[in-house]
Backbone as CSV, one residue per row, in Angstrom:
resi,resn,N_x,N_y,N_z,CA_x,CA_y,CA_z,C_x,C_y,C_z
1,UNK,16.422,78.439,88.322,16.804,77.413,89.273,15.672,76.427,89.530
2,UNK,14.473,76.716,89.014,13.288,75.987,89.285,12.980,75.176,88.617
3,UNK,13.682,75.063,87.401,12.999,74.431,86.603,13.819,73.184,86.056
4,UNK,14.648,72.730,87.170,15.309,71.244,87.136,15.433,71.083,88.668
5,UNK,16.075,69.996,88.630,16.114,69.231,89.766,17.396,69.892,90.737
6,UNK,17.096,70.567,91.920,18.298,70.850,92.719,18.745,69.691,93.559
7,UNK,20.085,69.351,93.477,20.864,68.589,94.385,20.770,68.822,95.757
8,UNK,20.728,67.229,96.367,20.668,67.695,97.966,21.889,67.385,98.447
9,UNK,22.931,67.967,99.300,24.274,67.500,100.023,24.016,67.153,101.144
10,UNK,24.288,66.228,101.914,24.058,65.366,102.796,25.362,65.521,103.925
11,UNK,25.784,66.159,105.349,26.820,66.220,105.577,26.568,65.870,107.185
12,UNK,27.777,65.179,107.934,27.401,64.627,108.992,28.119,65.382,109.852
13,UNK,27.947,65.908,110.970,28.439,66.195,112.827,28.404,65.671,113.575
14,UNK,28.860,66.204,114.732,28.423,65.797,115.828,27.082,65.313,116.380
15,UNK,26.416,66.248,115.463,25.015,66.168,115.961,23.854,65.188,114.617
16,UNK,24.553,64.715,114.520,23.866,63.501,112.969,24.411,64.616,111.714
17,UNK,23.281,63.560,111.118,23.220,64.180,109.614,22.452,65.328,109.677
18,UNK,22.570,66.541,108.237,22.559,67.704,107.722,22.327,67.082,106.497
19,UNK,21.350,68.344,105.902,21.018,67.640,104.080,20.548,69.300,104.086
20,UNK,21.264,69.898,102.948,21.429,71.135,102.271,21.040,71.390,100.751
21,UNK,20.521,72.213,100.356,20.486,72.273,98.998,21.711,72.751,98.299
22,UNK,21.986,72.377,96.868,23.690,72.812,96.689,23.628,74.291,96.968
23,UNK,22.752,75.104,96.190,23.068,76.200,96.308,23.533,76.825,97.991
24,UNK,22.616,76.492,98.753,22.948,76.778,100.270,23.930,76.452,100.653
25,UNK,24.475,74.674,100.215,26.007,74.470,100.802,27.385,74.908,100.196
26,UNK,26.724,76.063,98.712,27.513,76.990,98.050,27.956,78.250,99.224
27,UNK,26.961,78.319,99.880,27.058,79.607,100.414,27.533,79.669,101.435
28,UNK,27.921,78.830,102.150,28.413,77.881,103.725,29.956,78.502,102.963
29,UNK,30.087,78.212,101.779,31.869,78.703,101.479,31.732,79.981,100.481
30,UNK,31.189,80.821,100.899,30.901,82.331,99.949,30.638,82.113,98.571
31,UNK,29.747,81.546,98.475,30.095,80.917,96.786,28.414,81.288,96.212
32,UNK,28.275,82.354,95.231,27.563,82.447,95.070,26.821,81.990,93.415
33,UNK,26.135,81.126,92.931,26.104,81.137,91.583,25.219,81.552,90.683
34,UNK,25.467,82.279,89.637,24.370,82.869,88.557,24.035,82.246,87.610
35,UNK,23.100,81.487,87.369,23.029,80.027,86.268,21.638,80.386,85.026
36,UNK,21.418,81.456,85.493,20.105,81.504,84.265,20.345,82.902,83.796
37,UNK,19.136,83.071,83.212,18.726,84.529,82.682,18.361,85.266,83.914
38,UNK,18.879,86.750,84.171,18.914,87.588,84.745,17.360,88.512,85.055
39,UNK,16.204,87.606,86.538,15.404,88.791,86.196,15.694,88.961,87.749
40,UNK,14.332,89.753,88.166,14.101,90.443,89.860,13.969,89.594,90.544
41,UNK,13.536,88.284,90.747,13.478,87.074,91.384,15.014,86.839,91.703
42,UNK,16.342,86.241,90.453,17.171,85.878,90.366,17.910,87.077,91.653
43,UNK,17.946,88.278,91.108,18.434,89.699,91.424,18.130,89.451,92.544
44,UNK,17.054,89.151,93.123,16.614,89.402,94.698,17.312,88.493,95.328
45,UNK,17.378,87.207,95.111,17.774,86.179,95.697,19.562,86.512,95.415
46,UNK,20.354,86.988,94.925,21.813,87.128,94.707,21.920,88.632,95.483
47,UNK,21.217,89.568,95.173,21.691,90.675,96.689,21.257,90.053,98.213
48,UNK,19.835,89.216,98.440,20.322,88.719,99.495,21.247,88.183,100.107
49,UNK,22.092,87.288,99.400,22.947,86.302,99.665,24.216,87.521,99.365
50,UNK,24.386,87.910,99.093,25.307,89.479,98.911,25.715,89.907,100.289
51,UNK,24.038,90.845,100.808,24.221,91.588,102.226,24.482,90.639,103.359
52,UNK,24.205,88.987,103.170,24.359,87.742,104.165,25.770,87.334,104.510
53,UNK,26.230,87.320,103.141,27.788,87.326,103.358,28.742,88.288,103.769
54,UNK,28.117,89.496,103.355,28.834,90.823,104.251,28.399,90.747,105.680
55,UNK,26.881,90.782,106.083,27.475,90.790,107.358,27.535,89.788,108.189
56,UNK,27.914,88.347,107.695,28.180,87.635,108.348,30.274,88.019,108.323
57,UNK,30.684,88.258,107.457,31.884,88.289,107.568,32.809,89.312,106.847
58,UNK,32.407,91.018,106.770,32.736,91.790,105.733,34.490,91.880,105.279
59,UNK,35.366,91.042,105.693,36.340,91.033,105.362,36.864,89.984,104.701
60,UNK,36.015,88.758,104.506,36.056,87.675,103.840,35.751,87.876,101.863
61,UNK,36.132,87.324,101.162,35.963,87.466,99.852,34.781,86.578,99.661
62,UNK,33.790,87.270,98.757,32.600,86.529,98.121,33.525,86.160,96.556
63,UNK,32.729,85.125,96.350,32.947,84.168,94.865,31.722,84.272,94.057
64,UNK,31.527,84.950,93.372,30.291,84.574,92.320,30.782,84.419,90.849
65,UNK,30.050,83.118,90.793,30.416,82.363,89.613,29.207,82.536,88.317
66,UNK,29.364,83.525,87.316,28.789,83.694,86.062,28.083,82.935,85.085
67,UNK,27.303,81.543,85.079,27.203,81.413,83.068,25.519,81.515,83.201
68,UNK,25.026,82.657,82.417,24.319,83.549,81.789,24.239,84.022,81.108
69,UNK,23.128,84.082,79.774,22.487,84.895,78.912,22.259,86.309,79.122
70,UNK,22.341,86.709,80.314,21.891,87.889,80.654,20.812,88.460,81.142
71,UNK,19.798,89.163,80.599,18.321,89.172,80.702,17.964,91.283,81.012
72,UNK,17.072,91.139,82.253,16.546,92.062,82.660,18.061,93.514,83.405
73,UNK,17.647,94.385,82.723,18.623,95.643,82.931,18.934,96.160,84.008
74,UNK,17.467,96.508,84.383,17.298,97.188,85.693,17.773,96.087,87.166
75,UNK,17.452,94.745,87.066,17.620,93.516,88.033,19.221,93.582,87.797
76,UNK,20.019,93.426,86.411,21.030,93.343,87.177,21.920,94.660,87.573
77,UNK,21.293,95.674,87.351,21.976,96.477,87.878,22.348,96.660,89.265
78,UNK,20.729,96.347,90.327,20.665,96.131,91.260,21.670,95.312,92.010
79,UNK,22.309,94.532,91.508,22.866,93.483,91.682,23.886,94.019,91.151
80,UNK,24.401,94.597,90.584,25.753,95.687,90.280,25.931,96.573,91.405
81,UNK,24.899,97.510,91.461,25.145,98.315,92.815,25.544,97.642,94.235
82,UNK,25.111,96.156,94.282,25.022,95.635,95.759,26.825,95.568,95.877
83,UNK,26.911,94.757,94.532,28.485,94.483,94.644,29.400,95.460,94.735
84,UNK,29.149,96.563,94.174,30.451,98.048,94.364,29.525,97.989,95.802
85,UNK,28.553,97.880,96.411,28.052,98.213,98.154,28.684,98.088,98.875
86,UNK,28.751,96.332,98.587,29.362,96.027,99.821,30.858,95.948,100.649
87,UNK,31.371,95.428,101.610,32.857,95.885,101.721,33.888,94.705,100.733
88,UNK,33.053,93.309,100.874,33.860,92.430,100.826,34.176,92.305,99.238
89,UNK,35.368,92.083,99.089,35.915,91.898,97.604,34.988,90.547,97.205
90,UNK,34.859,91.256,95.839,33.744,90.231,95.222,34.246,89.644,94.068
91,UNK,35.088,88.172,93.964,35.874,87.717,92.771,34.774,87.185,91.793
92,UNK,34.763,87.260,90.753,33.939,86.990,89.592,34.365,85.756,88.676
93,UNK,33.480,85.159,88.475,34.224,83.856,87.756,33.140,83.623,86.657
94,UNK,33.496,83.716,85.143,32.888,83.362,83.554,33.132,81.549,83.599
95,UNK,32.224,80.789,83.494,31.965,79.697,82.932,31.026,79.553,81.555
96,UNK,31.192,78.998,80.757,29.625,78.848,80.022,29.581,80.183,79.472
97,UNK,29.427,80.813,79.657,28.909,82.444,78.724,28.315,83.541,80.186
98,UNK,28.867,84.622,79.854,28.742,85.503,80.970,28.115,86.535,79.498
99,UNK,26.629,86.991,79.409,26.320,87.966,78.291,25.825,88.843,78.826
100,UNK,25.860,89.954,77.760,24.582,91.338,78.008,24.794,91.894,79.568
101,UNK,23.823,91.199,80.430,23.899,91.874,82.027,25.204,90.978,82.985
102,UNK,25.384,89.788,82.359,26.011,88.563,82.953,27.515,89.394,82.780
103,UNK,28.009,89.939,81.309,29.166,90.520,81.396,29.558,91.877,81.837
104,UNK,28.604,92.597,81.841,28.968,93.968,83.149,28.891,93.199,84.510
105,UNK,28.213,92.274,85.238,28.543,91.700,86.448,29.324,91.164,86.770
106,UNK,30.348,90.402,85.470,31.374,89.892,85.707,32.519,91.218,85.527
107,UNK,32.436,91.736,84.684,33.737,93.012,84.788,33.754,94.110,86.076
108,UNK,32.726,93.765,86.909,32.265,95.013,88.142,33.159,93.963,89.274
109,UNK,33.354,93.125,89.162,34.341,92.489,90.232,35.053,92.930,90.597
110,UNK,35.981,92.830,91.607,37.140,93.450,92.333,38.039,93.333,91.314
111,UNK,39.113,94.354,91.560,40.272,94.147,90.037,41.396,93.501,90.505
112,UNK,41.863,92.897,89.936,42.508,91.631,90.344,42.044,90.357,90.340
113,UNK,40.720,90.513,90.698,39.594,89.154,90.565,38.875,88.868,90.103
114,UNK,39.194,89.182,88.682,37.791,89.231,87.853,38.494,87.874,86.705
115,UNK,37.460,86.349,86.715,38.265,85.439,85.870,37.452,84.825,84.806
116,UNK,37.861,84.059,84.277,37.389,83.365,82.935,37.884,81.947,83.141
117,UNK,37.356,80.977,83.100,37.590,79.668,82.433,37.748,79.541,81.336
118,UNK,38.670,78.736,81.073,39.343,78.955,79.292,38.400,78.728,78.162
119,UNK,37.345,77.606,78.418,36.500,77.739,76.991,34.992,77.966,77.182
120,UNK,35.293,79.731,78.512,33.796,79.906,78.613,34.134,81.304,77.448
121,UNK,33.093,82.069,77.315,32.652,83.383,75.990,32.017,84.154,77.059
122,UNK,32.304,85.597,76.478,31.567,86.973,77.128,31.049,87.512,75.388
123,UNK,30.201,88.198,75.937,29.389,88.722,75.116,28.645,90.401,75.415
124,UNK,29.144,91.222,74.750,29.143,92.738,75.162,27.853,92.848,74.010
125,UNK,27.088,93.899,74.521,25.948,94.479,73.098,25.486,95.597,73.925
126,UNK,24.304,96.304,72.952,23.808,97.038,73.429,22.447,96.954,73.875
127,UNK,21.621,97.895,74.469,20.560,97.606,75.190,19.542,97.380,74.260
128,UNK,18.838,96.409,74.519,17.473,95.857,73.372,16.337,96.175,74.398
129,UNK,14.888,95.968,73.629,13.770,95.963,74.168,12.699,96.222,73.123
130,UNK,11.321,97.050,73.915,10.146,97.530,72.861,9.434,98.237,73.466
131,UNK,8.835,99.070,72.606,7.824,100.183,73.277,6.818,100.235,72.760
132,UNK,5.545,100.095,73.272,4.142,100.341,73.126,3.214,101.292,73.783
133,UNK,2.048,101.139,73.371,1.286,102.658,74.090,1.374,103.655,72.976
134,UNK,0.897,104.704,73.774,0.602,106.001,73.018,1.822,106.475,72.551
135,UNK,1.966,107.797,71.972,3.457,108.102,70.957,4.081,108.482,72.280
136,UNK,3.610,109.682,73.573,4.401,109.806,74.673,4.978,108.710,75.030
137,UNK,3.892,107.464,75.509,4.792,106.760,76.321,5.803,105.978,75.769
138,UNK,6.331,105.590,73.991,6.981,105.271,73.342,8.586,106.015,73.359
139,UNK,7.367,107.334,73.475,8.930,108.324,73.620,9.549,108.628,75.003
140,UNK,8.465,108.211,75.884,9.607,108.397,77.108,10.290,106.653,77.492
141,UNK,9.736,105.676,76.868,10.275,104.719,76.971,11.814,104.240,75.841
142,UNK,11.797,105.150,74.734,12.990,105.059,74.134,13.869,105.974,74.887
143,UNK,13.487,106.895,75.727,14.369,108.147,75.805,14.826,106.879,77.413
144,UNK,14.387,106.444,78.020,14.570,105.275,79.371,15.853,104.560,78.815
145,UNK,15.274,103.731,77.589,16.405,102.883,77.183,17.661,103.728,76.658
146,UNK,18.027,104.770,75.668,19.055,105.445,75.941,19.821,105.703,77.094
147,UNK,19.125,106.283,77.860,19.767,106.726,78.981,20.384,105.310,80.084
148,UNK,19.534,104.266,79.712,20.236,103.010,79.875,21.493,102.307,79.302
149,UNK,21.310,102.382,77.679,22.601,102.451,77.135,23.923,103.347,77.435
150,UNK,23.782,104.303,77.691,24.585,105.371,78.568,25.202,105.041,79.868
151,UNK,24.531,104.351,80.514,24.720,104.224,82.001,25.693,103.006,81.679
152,UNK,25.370,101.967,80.717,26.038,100.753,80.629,27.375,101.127,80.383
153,UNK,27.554,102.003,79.169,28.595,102.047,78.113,29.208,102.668,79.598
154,UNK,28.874,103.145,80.550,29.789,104.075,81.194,30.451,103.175,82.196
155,UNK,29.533,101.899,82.590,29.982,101.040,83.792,30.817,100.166,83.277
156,UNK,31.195,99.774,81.852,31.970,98.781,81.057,32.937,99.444,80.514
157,UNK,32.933,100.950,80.650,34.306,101.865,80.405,35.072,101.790,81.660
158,UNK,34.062,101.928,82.744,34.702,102.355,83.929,35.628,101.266,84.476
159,UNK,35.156,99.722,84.013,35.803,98.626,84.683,36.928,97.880,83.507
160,UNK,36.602,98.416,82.099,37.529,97.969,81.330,38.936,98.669,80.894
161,UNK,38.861,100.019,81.678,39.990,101.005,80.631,39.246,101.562,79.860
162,UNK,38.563,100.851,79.320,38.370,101.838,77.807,37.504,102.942,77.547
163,UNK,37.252,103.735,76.935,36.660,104.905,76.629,35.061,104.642,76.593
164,UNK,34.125,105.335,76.759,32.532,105.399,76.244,32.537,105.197,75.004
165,UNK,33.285,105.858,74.260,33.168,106.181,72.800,33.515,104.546,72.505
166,UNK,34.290,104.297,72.942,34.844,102.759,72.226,33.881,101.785,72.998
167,UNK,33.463,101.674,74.014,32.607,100.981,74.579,31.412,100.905,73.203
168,UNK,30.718,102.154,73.217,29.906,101.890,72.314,29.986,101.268,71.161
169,UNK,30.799,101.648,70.263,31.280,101.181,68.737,31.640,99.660,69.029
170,UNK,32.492,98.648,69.823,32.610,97.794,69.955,30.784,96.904,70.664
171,UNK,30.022,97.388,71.523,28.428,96.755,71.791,27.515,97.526,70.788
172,UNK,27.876,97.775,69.630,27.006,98.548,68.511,25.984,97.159,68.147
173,UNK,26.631,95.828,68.209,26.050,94.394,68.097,26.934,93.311,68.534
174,UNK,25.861,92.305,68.992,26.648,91.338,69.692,28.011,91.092,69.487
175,UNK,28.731,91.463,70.350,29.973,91.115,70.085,30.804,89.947,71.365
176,UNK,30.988,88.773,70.592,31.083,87.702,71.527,33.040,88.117,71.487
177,UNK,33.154,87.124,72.706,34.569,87.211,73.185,35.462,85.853,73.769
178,UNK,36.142,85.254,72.958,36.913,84.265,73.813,37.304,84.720,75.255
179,UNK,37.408,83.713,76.165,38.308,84.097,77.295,39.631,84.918,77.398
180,UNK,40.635,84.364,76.673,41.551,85.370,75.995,41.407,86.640,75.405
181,UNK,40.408,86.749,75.069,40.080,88.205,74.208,39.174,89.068,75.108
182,UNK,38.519,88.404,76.396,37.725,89.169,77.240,38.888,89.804,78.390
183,UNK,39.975,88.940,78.510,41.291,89.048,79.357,41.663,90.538,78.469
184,UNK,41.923,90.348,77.344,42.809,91.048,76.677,41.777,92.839,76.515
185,UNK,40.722,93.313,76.678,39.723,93.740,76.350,39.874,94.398,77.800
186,UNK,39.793,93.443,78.925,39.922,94.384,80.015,38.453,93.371,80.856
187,UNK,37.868,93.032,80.541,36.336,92.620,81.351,36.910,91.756,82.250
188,UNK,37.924,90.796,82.312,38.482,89.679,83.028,40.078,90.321,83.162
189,UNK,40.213,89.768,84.262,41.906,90.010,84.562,42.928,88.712,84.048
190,UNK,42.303,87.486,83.973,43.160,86.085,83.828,42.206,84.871,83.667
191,UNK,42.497,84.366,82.842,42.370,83.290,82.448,42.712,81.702,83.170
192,UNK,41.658,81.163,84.160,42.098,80.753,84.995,42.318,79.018,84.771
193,UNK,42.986,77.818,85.062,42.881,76.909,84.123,42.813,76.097,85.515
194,UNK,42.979,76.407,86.801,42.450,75.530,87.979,42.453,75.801,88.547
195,UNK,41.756,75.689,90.195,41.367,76.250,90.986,42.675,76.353,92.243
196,UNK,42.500,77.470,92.899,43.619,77.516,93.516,43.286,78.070,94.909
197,UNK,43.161,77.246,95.883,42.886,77.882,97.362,43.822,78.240,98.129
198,UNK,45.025,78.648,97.532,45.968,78.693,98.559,46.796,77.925,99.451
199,UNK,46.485,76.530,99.652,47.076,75.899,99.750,48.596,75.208,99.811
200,UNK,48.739,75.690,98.484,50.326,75.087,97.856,51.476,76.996,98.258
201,UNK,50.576,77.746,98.576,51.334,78.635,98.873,51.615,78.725,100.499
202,UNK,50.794,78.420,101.482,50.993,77.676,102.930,51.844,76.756,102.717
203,UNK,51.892,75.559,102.103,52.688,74.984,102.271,54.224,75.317,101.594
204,UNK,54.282,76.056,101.139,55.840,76.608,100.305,56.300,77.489,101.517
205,UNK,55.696,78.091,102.130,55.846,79.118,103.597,55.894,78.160,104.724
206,UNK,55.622,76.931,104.595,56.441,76.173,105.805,57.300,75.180,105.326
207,UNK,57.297,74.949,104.042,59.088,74.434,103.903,60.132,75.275,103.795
């Protein structure tokens, strides 16, 4: 987020003008967004805004909106756990590419609310990295990342239908996914083609 220019929103009251950064006047409407690579910085700043929106309103739905490369394992897990945490249904939205950590965060959404924009891509794989040091610490650092791959294959079974066994064989290598095919796969529930606040359904309930 630092490394371009953030927008300022400018909004007037009673009491004058207000000037917000977007992301903040994202969050004024539960709207949370994930726009880079996934580390502990990113992670920290998205479970804050997580536990802010729960307890400012734990029965209200959070929105977090996906396009990401992915990144760091452990950060987004953190940020996996916050979301099964907290009470409020957490709808998930793929723009741009939801990968690697970006697409277990998008399939951990509430079910029913887990979406895709039609010409964004998910991208499933398995856990990468490297180990250095002495032969122990090589070997307790491969035996880390297994047991990481494990934990994944189990959280992308758990939210897709599908089996461990097939989890794995399908993230054996990058395996990218149309919107349609991430729908169809199980990571997304629908394919969404515009935004819909409810609106047109209030108004069908008072004609």
């Amino acid at each position: 987020m630092n490394a371009y220019y953030v927008p300022m929103v400018v909004e007037q009251d009673g009491r004058g003008e207000r000037a917000f950064d977007i992301y903040s006047r994202l969050l004024k409407d539960r709207v949370i967004f994930i726009g880079s690579a996934i580390d502990d910085d990113v992670a920290n700043s998205v479970i804050a805004q997580l536990l802010f929106l729960q307890m400012a309103d734990p029965k209200k739905d959070i929105h977090v909106y996906i396009n990401s490369p992915g990144g760091s394992v452990t950060a987004g897990l953190a940020i996996y756990d916050t979301m099964q945490f907290v009470s409020c249904d957490v709808n998930t939205y793929c723009l741009g590419i939801a990968a690697s950590m970006g697409s277990v965060l998008l399939a951990a959404g509430t079910p029913g609310k887990r979406f895709c924009l039609p010409n964004s891509h998910v991208m499933i794989h398995q856990v990468s990295g490297g180990a250095q040091g002495t032969a122990s610490d090589v070997e307790r650092t491969i035996g880390f990342m297994f047991n990481l791959k494990k934990r994944l294959n189990g959280i992308l079974a758990k939210h897709t239908g599908k089996t461990e066994k097939q989890i794995e064989k399908d993230a054996d290598r990058d395996n990218y996914m149309t919107a349609e095919e991430a729908a169809a796969y199980g990571l997304v529930d629908k394919v969404l083609t515009h935004h819909s606040d409810g609106r047109d359904d209030k108004k069908k309930a008072k004609a």
